[in-house]
N, C-alpha and C positions, 0 to 999 in steps of 0.2 A: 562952509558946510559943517553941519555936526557931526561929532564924532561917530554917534550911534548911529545917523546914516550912511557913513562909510562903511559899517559894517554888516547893512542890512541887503540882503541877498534879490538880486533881481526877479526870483522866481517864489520870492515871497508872494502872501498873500493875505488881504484883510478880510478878519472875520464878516462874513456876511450879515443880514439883518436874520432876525431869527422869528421862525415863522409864526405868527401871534396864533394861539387859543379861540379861534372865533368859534367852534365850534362846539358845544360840549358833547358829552361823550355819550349821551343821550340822544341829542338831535342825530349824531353819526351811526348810531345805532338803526334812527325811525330812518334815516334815508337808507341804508343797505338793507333795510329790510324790505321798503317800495320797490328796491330794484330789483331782488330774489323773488318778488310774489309775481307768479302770472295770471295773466285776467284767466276768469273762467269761461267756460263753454257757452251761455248766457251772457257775458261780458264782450265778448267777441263777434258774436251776432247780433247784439243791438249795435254794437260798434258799425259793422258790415252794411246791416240796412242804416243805417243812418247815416250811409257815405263815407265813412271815420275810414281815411286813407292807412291810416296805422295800425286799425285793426284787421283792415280787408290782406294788408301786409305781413303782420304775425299771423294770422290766419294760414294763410299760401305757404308758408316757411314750418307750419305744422304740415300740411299736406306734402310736400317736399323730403320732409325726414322721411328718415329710414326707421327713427325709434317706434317699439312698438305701441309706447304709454303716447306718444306722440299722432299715431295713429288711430288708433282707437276717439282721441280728441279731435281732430281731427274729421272722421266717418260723422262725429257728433254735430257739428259745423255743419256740414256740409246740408245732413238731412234736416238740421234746420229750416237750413237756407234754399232748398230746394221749394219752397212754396215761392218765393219772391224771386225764382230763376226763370230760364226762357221767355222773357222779354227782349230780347236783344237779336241782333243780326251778326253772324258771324263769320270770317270771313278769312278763308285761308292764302297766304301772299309764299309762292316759292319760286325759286331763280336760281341761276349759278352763282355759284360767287362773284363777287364785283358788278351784278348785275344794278346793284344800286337800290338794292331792298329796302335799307335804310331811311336813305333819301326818299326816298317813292313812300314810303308809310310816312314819314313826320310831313309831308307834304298832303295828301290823303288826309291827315289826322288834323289838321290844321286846319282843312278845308271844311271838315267836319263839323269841328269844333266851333269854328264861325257861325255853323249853321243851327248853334245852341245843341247838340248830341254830345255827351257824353261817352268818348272815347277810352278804351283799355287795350292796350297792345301788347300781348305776349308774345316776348321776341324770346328765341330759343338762341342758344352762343356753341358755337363745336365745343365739344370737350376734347381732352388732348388723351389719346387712347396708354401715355402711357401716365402721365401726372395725375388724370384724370379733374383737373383743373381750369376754367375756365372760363376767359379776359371778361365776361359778361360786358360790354363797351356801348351796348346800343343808348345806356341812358347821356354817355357822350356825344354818341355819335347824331343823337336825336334831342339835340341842344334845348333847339328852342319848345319842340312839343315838352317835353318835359319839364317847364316852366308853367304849361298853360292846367291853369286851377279845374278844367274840363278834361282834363287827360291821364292816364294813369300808365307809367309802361316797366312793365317785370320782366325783367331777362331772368332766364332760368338756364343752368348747364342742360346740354341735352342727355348726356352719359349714354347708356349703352341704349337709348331707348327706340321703339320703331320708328322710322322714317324719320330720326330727326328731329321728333316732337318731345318735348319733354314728357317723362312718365306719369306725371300727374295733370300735365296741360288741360285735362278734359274735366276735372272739377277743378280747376282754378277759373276755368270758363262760367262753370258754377255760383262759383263768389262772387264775379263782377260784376257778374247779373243780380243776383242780390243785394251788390252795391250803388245797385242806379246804375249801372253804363252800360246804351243801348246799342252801342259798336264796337263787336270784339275783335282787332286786327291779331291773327296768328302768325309769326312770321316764322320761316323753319329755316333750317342750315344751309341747307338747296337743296337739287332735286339729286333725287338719288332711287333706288329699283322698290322703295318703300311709301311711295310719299301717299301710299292707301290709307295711314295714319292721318296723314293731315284729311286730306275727304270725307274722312269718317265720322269728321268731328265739328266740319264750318256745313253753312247754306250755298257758299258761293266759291270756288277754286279759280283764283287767279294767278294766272303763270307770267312772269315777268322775262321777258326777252332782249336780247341786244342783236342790232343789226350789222353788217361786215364785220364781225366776231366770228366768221365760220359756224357762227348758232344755228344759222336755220334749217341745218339739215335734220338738227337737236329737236328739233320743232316737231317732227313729225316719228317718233318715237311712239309706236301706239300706246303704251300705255299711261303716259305724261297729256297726250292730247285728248284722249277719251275720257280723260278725268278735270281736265280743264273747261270751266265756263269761258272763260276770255284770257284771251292771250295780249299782254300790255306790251308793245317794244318803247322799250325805255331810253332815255339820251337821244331823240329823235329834236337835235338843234345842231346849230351849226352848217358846218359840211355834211352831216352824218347823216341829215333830211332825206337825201335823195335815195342812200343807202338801206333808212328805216322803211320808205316808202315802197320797195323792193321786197323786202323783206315781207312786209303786211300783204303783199300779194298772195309770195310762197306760200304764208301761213294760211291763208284764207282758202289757196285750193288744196292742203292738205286736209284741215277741215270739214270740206265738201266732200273728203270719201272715206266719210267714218256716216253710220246708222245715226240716225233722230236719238236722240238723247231722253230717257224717260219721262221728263219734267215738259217736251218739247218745246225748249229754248233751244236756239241753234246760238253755238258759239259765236264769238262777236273777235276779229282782232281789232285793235286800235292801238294810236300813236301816243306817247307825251313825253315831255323832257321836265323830271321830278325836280332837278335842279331848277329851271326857270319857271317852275309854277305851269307848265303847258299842258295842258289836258286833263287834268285833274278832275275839272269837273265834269266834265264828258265821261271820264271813268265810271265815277258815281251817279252819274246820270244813268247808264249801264248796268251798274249794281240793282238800283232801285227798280230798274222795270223787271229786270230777272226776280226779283222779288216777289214783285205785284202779280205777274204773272203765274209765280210759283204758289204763292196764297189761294191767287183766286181758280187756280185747279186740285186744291188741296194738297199739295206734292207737297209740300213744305210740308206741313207736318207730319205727313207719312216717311216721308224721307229723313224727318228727328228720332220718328217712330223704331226704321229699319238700324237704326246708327245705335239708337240705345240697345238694341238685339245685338249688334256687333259688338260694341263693349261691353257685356254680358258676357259673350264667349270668350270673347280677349281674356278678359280681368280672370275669368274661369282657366281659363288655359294658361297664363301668369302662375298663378297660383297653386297649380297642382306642377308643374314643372321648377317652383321655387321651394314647396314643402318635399319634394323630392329629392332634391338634392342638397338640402340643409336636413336629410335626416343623417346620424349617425354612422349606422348602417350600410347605409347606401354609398357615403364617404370612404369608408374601407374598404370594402368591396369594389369601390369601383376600379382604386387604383390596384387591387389584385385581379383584375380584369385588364387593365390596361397594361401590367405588367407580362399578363399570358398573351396578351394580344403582340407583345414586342418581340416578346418568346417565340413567338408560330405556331401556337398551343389552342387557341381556338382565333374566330373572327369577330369581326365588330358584331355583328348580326347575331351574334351567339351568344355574346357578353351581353349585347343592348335582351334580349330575350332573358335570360339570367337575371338580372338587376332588376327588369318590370317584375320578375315570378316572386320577387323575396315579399 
């Protein structure tokens, strides 16, 4: 052995190759400056109606911020794209957790999709109330739909928003209608004392159920049933058959003593196991006539009519309750109010009266 190798240290190390000049410092310039430029308001909307998956995406993630130059672009978008909107069917999916939402829409979307439609599913993911962070997982959990070149699906955090629904969910419904897809799946957190948000927003409210879960008493909950079109119990294979089969009973004579429903669709329960492909199409078979039906007595559109009047009010009532409390003013005040309220110096009712008068 050489000498110089005896002396050379184990944790040596040889100079690497060094990284060659391919670039000049021009070309690196034209590429950082592609990535800094954003499409414009025109750029994003020919993108949209012309299907351009990436634009219909930057799009939605402008509607989403908080920024106000972001918003502003955004409103711009939108009323664009509102001539090439309401084409579509829309359709709201909620459950408890574990209920198999997931699985039951990429199954749904699937069946869809087969049948040449144009699917976009807006799955909404808990936010965590303290990180306020959240897993967004459906495009995992929805493997295979999100492969198919027919489908499109945005998880959005839901944050502090009502019922569940993302804040923006009702023009991002906006956009995918403008982008060709004529079936909107909304999917929400679950069912919770708000889920007026999701109804406000679809043509058809579908409540997804499990059966020997203790669920069905859940079922009849007036205000979860009088808002539902169809009640799906879900995982109806197996063992579980007999138990789903019971279950569809309960639900049907709760159903029977609730008033005619404005559209005069009587609610429908029915079976399927989203896992083995079972019922799926008998679902949308369901969908479909609730549809035709609702067309052909004009309720459908009246009923998009009443919902844009509700989020009229909503977004109205957002707004003056957000410019309120983001005023200066209002900010000092209030915690010198809540400070006298600790004190035993006045009441809630006396401060809330004070604070509107300023």
């Amino acid at each position: 052995m050489a000498k110089s190798d005896k002396k050379k240290s184990a944790l040596s190390e040889n100079e690497g190759i060094k990284e060659p000049k391919a670039l000049s410092s021009v070309s690196a310039k034209a590429i950082k400056s592609r990535r800094q430029k954003q499409p414009s308001v025109n750029d994003l909307v020919n993108g949209i109606t012309s299907s351009n998956i990436t634009s219909l995406s930057r799009a939605i993630t402008l509607i989403e911020s908080t920024n106000s130059a972001h918003t502003k672009k955004a409103n711009a978008i939108i009323t664009a794209c509102l001539p090439y909107a309401n084409n579509s069917v829309r359709i709201g999916i909620t459950g408890v957790p574990g209920v198999g939402k997931s699985t039951f829409i990429e199954a749904l979307g699937k069946h869809l999709t087969s049948q040449n439609k144009k699917v976009a599913v807006l799955a909404v993911d808990p936010s965590s109330s303290l990180s306020r962070g959240s897993i967004l997982g459906d495009k995992t959990r929805m493997e295979d739909l999100v492969k198919n070149p027919h489908a499109f699906i945005r998880p959005s955090p839901s944050g502090d928003s009502l019922g569940g629904v993302a804040r923006k969910t009702r023009e991002t419904i906006i956009l995918c209608e403008a982008a060709g897809f004529d079936t909107i799946l909304i999917e929400t957190v679950g069912v919770g004392q708000s889920e007026t948000a999701v109804h406000s927003m679809v043509d058809f409210f579908l409540l997804l159920k499990l059966a020997g879960a203790g669920d069905e008493l859940q079922g009849i909950k007036r205000g979860i049933i009088e808002m539902a079109d169809a009640i799906v119990i879900n995982k109806a294979d197996g063992e579980n058959i007999k138990a789903a089969k019971s279950a569809k009973l309960e639900f049907n004579r709760a159903l029977h003593l609730y008033p005619e429903k404005e559209s005069g669709w009587t609610p429908k329960t029915t079976l399927c196991s989203a896992l083995k492909n079972e019922g799926i199409s008998e679902v949308w078979k369901m969908i479909s006539d609730y549809i035709s039906k609702a067309k052909s007595t004009n309720y459908f559109e009246n009923h998009r009519m009443e919902q844009n009047k509700f989020w009229l009010l909503q977004t109205i009532e957002e707004r003056l309750k957000s410019n309120f409390y983001n005023r200066k003013d209002i900010k000092t005040e209030l915690q010198k109010q809540i400070a006298l309220i600790e004190e035993g110096k006045t009441t809630p009712f006396n401060a809330a009266e004070y604070l509107l008068g300023i």
